[in-house]
N, C-alpha and C positions, 0 to 999 in steps of 0.2 A: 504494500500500500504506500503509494505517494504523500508524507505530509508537507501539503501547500501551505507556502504560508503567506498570510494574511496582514496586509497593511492597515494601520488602525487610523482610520480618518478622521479620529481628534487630533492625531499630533500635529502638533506646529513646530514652523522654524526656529521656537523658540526653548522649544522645550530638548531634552538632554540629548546625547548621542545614541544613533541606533544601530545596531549590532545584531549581524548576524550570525547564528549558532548554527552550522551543519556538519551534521553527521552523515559522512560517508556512504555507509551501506545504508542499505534500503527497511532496517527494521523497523518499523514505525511506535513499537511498545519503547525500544531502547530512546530512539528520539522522545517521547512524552518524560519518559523518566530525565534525561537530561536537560529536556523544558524547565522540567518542574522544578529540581535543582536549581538552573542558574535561576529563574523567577525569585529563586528565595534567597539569591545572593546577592542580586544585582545593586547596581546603587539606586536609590533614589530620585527618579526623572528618567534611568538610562531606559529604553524602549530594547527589546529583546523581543527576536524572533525566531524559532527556531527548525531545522526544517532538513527533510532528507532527499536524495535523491528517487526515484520509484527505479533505474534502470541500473541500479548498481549488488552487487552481491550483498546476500542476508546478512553477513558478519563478513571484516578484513581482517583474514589471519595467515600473512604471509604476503610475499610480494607480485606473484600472481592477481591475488583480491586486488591488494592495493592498486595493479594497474587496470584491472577493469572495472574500479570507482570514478578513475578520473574523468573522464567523459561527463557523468555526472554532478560532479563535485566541481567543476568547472562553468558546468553549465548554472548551477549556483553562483556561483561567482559573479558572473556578468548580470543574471536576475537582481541580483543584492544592487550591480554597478547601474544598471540600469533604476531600481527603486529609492534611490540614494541612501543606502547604509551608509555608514561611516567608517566602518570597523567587522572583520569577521574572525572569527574561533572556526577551526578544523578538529572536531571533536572525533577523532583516532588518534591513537596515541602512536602512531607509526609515522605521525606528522606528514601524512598524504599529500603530495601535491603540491606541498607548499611553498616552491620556490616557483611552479606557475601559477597558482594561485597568487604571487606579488607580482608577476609581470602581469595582469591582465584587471587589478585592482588598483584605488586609487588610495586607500586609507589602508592603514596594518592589517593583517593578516597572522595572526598568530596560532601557530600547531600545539597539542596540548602536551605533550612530551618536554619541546622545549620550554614554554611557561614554566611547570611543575620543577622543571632540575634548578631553572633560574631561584625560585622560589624557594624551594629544600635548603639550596645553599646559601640562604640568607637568614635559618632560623637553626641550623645544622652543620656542624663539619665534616657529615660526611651522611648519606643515606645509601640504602636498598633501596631496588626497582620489583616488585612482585606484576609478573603480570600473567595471562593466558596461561597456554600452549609454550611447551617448548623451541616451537621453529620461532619465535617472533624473538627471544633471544637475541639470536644476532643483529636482526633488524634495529631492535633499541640499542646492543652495545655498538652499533655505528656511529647511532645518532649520538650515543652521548660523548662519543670522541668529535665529531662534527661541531659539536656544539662546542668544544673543551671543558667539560666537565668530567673528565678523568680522574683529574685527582678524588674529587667528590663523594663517587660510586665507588662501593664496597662491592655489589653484586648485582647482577639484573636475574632473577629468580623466578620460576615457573609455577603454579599454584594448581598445575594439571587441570587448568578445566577450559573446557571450549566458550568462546566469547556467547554463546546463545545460550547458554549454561545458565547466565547467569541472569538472563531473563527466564529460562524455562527449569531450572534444578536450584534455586536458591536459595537452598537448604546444604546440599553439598556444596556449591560455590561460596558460599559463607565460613563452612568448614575448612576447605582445603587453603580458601586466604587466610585465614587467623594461624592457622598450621605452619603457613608459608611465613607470615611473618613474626611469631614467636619462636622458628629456627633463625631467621635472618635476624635477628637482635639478639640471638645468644649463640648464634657461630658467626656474624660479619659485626658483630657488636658497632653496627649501627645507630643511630641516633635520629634516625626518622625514616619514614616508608613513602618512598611513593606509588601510585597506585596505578599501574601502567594498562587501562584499558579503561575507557569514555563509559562503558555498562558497568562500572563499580561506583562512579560518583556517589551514588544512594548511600551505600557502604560508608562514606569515610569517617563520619561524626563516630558509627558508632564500634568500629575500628581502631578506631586513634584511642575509645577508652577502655576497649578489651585491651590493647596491647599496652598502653602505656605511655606511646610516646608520639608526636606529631603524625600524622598520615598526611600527604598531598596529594590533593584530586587535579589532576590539570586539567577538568574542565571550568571550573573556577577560577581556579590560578590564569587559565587565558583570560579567562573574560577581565577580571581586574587588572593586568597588564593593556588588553585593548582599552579599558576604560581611560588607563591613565594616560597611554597615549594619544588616544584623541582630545584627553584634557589636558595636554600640554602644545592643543597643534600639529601633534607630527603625521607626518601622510608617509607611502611607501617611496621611495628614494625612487626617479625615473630616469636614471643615469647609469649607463654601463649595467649592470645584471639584472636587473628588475625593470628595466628599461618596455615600452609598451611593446608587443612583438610588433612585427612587421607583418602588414598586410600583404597575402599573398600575390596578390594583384602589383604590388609596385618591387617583387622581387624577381631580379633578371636572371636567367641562366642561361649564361654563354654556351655557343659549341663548341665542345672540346679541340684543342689546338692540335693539329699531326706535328710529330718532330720531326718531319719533313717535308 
């Protein structure tokens, strides 16, 4: 199921910044639950909308999913660019897309991976990553070299349960994270968790006081990072990397020259 999403015809030019929330895959229970969340996080004025693809896979767990969201998740993009959002959250935490997602937007663009490590390392000296499946593993230990948050990360750790798990077995999935991170604080004697999949958001409040110690949801963590960047002005950089693409129409391709 497709959730549309819906422009709200009170707001005005004057009221807060608007921020689009998309989720990747196509689940649409997973999208309500990370509605609901940032709803209850947002700030005060900011307008939040949030919204999934209908032609991308059920769950992204691996890099296959990941490339057959983008089409999708893209086509969001240009919706929000066209409806004038201000600000968008890529709520997968395999931070999907999002170096085309900044060349084809005009306001931030923040992946929920990267928020969450920025944030960890600003309450923490070092954290765990608990997320899905064991193949997404190396997917995040990329990004968090990418990102240089190396020194930071103790582990990125698997919690064996599939991302639709934790809409449809939430009983087990509950289990096997609390599991997951009462061995990662008392074998990577870490000092904070974060929560490496967008269908744990719900999770983190009451996580953080099973375990003990800070948890970060980076579906929040983006949103308050896009928040503060659009209240400080800043747009996505249109110069060299993020630069707008180029219109197929105005790109020339020569014929090949004989070396003779």
């Amino acid at each position: 199921m497709n959730k549309q999403a819906k422009i709200n015809p009170l707001k005005s030019e004057t009221d807060g910044p608007k921020i689009l929330v998309i989720n990747p895959n196509s689940t649409s229970t997973m999208t309500d639950k990370i509605a609901k969340f940032v709803e209850s996080h947002k700030a005060s004025g900011t307008f939040v909308e949030t919204v999934n693809p209908s032609n991308s896979p059920p769950s992204i767990e691996g890099h296959y999913d990941g490339a057959m969201s983008l089409p999708g998740l893209l086509e969001k993009i240009e919706w929000g660019e066209k409806n004038d959002f201000d600000g968008f959250v890529v709520a997968c935490f395999d931070d999907t897309g999002i170096d085309a997602c900044r060349e084809i937007a005009t306001g931030p663009v923040v992946g929920i991976c990267e928020a969450s490590l920025h944030m960890a390392s600003m309450i923490a000296h070092n954290f765990s990553i608990v997320t899905t499946l064991p193949r997404s593993i190396p997917i995040i230990e990329d990004l968090v070299s990418k990102y240089g948050m190396d020194r930071y990360c103790r582990k990125v750790r698997s919690a064996n349960i599939e991302v639709l798990a934790l809409e449809n077995d939430e009983t087990r999935a509950q289990n096997n994270l609390l599991i997951e991170i009462k061995s990662a604080i008392e074998e990577d004697r870490c000092e904070a968790i974060i929560l490496g999949c967008a269908g744990m958001t719900d999770l983190t409040h009451w996580l953080s006081k099973e375990a003990g110690i800070p948890v970060v949801d980076g579906v929040v963590s983006a949103l308050k990072i896009v928040e503060a960047l659009i209240g400080a002005g800043l747009k996505t950089s249109k110069v060299g990397g993020y630069s707008t693409p180029i219109p197929l129409s105005l790109i020339h391709i020569s014929e090949p020259t004989r070396p003779y």
